[in-house]
GUDONU-681953 format. One record per residue: z, y, x of N, C-alpha, C, CB in turn. Coordinates in nm, 4 decimals. Glycine has a CB too. Layout:
GUDONU-681953
> Z_Y_X_Z_Y_X_Z_Y_X_Z_Y_X
...
//
This chain:
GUDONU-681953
> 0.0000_-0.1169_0.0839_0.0000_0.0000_0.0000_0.0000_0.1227_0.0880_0.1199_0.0001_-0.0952
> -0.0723_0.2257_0.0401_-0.1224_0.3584_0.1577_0.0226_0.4626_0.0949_-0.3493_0.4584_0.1158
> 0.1195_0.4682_0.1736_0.2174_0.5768_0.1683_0.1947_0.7147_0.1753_0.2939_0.5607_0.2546
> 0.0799_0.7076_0.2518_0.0444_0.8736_0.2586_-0.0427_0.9296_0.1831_-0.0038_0.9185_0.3760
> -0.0271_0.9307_0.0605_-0.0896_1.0243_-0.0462_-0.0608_1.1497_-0.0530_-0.0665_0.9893_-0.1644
> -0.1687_1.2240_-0.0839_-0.1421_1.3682_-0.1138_-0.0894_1.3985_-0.2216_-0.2409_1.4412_-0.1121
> -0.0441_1.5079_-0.2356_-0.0155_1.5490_-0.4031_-0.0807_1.5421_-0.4935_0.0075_1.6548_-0.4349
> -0.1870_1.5609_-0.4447_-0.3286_1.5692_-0.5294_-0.3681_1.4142_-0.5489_-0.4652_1.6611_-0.4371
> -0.3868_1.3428_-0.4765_-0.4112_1.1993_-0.4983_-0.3245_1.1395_-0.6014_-0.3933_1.1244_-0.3738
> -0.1801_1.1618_-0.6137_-0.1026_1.1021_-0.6703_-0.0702_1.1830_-0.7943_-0.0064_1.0698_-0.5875
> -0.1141_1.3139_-0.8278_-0.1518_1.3849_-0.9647_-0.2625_1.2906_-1.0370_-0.2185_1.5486_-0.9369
> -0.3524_1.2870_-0.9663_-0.4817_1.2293_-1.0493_-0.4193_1.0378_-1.0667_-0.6757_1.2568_-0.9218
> -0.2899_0.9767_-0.9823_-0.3024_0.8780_-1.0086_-0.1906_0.8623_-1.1137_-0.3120_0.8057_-0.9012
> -0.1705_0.9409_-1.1559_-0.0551_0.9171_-1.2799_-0.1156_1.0370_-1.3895_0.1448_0.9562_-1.2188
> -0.1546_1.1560_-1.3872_-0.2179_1.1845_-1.5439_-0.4011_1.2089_-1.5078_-0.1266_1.3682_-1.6310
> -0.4323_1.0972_-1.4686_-0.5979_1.1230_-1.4640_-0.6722_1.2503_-1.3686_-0.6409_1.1588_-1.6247
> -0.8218_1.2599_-1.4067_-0.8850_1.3762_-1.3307_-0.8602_1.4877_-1.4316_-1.0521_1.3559_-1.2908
> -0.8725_1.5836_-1.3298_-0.8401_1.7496_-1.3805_-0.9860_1.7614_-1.4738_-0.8295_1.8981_-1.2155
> -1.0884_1.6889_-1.4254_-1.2370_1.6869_-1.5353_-1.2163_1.6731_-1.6768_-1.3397_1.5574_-1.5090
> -1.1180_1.5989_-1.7025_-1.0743_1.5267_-1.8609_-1.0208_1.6696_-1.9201_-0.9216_1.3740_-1.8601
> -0.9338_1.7817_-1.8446_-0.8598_1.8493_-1.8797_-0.9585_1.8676_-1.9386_-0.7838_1.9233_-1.8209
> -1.0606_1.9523_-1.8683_-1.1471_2.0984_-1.8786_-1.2779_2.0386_-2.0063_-1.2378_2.1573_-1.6738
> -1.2673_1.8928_-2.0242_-1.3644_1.8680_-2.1645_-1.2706_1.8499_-2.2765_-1.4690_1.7237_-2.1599
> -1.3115_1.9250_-2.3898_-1.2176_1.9163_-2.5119_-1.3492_1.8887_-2.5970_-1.1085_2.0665_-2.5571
> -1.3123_1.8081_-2.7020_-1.3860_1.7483_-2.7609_-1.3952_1.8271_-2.8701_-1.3577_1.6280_-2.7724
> -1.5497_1.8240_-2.9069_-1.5721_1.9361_-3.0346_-1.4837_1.9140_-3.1197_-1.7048_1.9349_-3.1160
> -1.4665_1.9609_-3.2283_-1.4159_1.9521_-3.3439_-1.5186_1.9846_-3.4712_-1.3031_2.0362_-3.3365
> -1.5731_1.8442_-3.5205_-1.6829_1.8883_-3.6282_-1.6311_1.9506_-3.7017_-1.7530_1.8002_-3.7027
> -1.7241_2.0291_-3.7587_-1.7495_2.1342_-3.8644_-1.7721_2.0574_-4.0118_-1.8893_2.2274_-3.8196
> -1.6893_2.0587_-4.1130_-1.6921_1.9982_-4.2253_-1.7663_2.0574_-4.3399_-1.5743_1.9785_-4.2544
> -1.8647_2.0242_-4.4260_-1.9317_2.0844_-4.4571_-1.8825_2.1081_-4.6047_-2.0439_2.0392_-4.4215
> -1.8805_2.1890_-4.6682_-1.8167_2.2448_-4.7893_-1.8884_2.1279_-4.9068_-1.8624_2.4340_-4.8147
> -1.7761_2.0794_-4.9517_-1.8169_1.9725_-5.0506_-1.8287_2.0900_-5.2552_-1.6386_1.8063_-5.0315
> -1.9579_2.0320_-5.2136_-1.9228_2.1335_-5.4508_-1.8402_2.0941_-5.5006_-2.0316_2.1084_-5.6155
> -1.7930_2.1906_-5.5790_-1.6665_2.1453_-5.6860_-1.7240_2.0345_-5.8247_-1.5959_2.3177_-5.7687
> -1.6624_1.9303_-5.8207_-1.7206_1.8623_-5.9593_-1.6086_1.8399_-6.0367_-1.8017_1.7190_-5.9442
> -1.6611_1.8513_-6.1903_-1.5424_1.8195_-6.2915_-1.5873_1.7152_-6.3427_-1.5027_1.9196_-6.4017
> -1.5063_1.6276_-6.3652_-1.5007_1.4661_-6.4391_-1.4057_1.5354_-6.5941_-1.3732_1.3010_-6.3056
> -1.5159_1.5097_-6.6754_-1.4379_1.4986_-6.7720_-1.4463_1.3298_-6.8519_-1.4788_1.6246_-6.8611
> -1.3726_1.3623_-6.9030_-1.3518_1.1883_-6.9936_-1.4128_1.1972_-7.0876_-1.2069_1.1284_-7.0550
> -1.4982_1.0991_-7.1518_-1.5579_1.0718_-7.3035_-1.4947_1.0798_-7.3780_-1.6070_0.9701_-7.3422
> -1.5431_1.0859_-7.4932_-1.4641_1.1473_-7.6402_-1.4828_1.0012_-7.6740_-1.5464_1.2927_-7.7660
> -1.3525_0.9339_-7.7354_-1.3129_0.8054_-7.7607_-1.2774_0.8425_-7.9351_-1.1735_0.7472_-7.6456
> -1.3441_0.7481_-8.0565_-1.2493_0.7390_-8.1743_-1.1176_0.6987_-8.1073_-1.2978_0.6281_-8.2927
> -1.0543_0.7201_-8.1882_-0.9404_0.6876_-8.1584_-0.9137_0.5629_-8.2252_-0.8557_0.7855_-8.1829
> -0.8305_0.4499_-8.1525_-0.7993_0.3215_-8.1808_-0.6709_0.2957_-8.1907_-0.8479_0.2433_-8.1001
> -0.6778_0.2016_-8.3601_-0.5331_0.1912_-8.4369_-0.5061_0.0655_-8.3662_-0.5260_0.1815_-8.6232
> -0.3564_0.1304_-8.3510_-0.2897_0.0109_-8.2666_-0.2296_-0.0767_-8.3282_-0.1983_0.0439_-8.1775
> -0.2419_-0.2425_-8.2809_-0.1851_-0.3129_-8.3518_-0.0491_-0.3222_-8.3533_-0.2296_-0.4035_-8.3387
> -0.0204_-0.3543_-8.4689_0.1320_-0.3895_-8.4879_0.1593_-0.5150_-8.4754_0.1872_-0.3559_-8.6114
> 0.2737_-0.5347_-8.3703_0.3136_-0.6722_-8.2918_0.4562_-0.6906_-8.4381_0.3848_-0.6412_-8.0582
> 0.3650_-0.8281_-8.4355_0.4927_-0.9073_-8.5637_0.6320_-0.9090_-8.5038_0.4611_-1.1000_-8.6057
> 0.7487_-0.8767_-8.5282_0.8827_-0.8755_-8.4913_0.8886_-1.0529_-8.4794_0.9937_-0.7869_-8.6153
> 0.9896_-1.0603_-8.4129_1.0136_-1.1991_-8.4078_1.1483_-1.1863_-8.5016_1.0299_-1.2677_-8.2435
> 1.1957_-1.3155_-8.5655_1.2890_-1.3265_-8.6688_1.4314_-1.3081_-8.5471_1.2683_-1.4947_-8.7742
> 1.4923_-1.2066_-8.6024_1.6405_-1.1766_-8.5622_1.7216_-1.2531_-8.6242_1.6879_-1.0457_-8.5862
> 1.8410_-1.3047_-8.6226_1.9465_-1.2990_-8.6675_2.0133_-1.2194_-8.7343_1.9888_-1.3151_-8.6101
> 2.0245_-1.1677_-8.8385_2.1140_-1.0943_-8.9103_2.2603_-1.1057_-9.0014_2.0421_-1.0602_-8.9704
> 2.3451_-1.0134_-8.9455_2.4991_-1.0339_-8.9802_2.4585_-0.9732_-9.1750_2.6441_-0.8953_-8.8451
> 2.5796_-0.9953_-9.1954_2.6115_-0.9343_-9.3202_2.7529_-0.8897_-9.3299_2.5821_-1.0248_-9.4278
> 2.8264_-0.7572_-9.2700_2.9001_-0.7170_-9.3125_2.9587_-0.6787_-9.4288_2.8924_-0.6794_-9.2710
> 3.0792_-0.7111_-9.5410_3.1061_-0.6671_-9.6357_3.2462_-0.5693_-9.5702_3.1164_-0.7826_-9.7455
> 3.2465_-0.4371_-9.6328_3.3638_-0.3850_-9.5905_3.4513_-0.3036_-9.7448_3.3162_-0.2724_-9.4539
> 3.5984_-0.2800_-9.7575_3.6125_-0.2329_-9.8654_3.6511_-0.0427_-9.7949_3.7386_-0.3391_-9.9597
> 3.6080_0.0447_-9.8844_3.6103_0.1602_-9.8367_3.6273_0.2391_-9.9630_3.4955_0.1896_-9.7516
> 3.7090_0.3644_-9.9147_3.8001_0.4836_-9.9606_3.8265_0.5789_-9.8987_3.9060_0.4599_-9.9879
> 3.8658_0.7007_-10.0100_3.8908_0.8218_-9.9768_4.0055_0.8252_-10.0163_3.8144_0.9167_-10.0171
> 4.0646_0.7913_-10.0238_4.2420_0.8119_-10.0854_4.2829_0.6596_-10.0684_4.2681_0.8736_-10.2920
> 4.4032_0.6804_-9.9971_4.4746_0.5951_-9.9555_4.5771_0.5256_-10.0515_4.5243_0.6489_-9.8580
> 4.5170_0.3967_-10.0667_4.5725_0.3096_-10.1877_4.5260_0.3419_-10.3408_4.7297_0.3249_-10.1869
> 4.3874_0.3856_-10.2931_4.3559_0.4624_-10.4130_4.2334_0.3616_-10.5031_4.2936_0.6297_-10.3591
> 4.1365_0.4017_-10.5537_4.0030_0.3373_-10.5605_3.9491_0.2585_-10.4534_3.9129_0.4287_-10.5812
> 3.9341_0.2024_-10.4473_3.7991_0.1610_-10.3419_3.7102_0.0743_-10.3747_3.8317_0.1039_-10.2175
> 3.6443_0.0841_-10.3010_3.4939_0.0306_-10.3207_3.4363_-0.0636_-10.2466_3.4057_0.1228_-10.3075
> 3.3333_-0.1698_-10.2487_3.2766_-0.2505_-10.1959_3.1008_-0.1935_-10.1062_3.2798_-0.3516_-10.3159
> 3.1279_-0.1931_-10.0194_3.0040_-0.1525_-9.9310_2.9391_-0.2556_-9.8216_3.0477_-0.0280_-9.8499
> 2.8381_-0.3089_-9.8556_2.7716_-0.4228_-9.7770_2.6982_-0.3201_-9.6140_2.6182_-0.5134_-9.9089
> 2.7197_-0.3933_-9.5249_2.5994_-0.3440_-9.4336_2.5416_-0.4435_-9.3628_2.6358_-0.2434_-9.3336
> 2.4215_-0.4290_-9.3280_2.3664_-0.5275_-9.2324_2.3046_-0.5072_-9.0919_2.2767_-0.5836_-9.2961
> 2.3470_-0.5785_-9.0227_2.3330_-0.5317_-8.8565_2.2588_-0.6475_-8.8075_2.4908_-0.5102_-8.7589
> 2.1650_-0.5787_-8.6980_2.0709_-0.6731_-8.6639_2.1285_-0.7491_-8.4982_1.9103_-0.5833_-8.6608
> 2.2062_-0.8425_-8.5104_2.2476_-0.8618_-8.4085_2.3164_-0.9837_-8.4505_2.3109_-0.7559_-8.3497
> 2.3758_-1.0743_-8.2883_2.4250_-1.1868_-8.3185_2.5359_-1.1731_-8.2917_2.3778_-1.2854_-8.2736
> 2.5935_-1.0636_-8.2370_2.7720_-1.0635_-8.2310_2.8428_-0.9938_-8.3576_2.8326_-0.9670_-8.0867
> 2.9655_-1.1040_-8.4145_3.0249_-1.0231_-8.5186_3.0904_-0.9051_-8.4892_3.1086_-1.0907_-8.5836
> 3.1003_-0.8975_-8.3501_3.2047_-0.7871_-8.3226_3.1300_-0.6599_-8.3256_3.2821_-0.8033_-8.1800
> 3.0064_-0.6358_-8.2461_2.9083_-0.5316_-8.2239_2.8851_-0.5309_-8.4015_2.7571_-0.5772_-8.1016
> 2.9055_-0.6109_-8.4803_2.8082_-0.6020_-8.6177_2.9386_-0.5143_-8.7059_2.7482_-0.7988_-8.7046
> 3.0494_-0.5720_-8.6683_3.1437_-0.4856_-8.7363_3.2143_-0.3682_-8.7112_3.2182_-0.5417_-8.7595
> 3.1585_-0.3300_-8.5632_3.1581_-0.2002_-8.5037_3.1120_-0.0755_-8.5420_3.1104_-0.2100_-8.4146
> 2.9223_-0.1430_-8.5832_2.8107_-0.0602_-8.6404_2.8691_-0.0380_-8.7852_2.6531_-0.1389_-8.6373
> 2.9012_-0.1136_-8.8103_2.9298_-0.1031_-9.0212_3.0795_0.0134_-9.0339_3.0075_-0.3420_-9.1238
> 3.1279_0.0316_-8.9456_3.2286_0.0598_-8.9429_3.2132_0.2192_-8.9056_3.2978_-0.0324_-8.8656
> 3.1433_0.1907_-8.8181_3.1365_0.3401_-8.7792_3.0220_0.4421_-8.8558_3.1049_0.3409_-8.6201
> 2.9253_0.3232_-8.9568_2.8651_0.3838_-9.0336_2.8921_0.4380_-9.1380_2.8038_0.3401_-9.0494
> 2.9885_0.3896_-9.1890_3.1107_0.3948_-9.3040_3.1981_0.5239_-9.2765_3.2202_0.2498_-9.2949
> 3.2184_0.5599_-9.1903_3.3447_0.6225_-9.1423_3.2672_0.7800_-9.1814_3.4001_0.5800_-8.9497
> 3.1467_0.8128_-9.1384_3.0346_0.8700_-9.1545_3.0850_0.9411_-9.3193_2.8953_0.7517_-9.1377
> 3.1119_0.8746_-9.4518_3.1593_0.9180_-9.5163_3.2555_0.8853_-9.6259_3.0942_0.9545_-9.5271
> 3.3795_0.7818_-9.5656_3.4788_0.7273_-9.5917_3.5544_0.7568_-9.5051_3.4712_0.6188_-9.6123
> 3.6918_0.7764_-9.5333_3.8268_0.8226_-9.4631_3.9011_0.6665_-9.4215_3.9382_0.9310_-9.5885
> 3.8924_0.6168_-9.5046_3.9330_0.4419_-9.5372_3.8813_0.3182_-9.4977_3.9203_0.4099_-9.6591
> 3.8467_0.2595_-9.4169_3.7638_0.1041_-9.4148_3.8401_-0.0087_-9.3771_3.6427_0.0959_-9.3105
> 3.8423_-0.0729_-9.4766_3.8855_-0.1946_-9.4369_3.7850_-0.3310_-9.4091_3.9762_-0.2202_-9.5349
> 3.7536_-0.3908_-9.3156_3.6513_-0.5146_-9.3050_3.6900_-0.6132_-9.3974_3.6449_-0.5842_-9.1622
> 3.6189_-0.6838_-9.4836_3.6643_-0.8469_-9.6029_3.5950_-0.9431_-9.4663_3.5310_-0.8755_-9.8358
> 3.4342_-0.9142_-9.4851_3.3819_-1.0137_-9.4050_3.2519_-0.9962_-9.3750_3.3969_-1.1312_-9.4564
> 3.2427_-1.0830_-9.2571_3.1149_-1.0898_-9.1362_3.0679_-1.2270_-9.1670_3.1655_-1.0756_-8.9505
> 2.9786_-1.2358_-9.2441_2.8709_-1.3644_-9.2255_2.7451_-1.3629_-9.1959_2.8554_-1.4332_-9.3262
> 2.7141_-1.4556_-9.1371_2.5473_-1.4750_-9.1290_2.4681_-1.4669_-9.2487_2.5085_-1.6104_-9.0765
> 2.3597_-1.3963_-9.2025_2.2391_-1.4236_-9.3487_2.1567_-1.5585_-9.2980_2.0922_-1.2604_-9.3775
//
């Protein structure tokens, strides 16, 4: 291995010739593209089908409900679409409450 390199020898042997500096590579010129508008076709419009429900399970809440305490009351059915009695007597309950002061639950059966 030759120890006696110049500065210059050992510039060009670690970042190349000073020639590379002094060429810079064009930079093309991009040529102005026209403006285009895409518009979309005029479509009738298409009725969407209606997907058949699949058969739920449905509760049948009966609850007794009042406005006066120990007073009248009344029989009010609700039905909740769900398979827990608890969520079903939650909904009836809180639908009730809506405009009854009073609810008492009788019963949660299946339809």
């Amino acid at each position: 291995m030759n120890a006696d390199l110049t500065e210059e020898e050992m510039r060009r042997a670690l970042f190349g010739t000073a020639e590379r500096e002094s060429q810079v590579p064009a930079v093309p010129v991009q040529e102005p593209v026209p403006e285009v508008v895409f518009a979309r076709p005029v479509a009738a419009p298409v009725a969407k089908k209606k997907v058949a429900k699949a058969f739920t399970q449905r509760l049948k809440v009966t609850l007794r409900v009042g406005n006066v305490f120990e007073g009248e009351t009344y029989e009010l059915i609700h039905e909740a679409d769900t398979l827990s009695s608890l969520l079903a007597e939650q909904e009836a309950v809180k639908a009730a409450r809506k405009k009854y002061k009073y609810v008492e639950v009788v019963s949660v059966k299946s339809m």
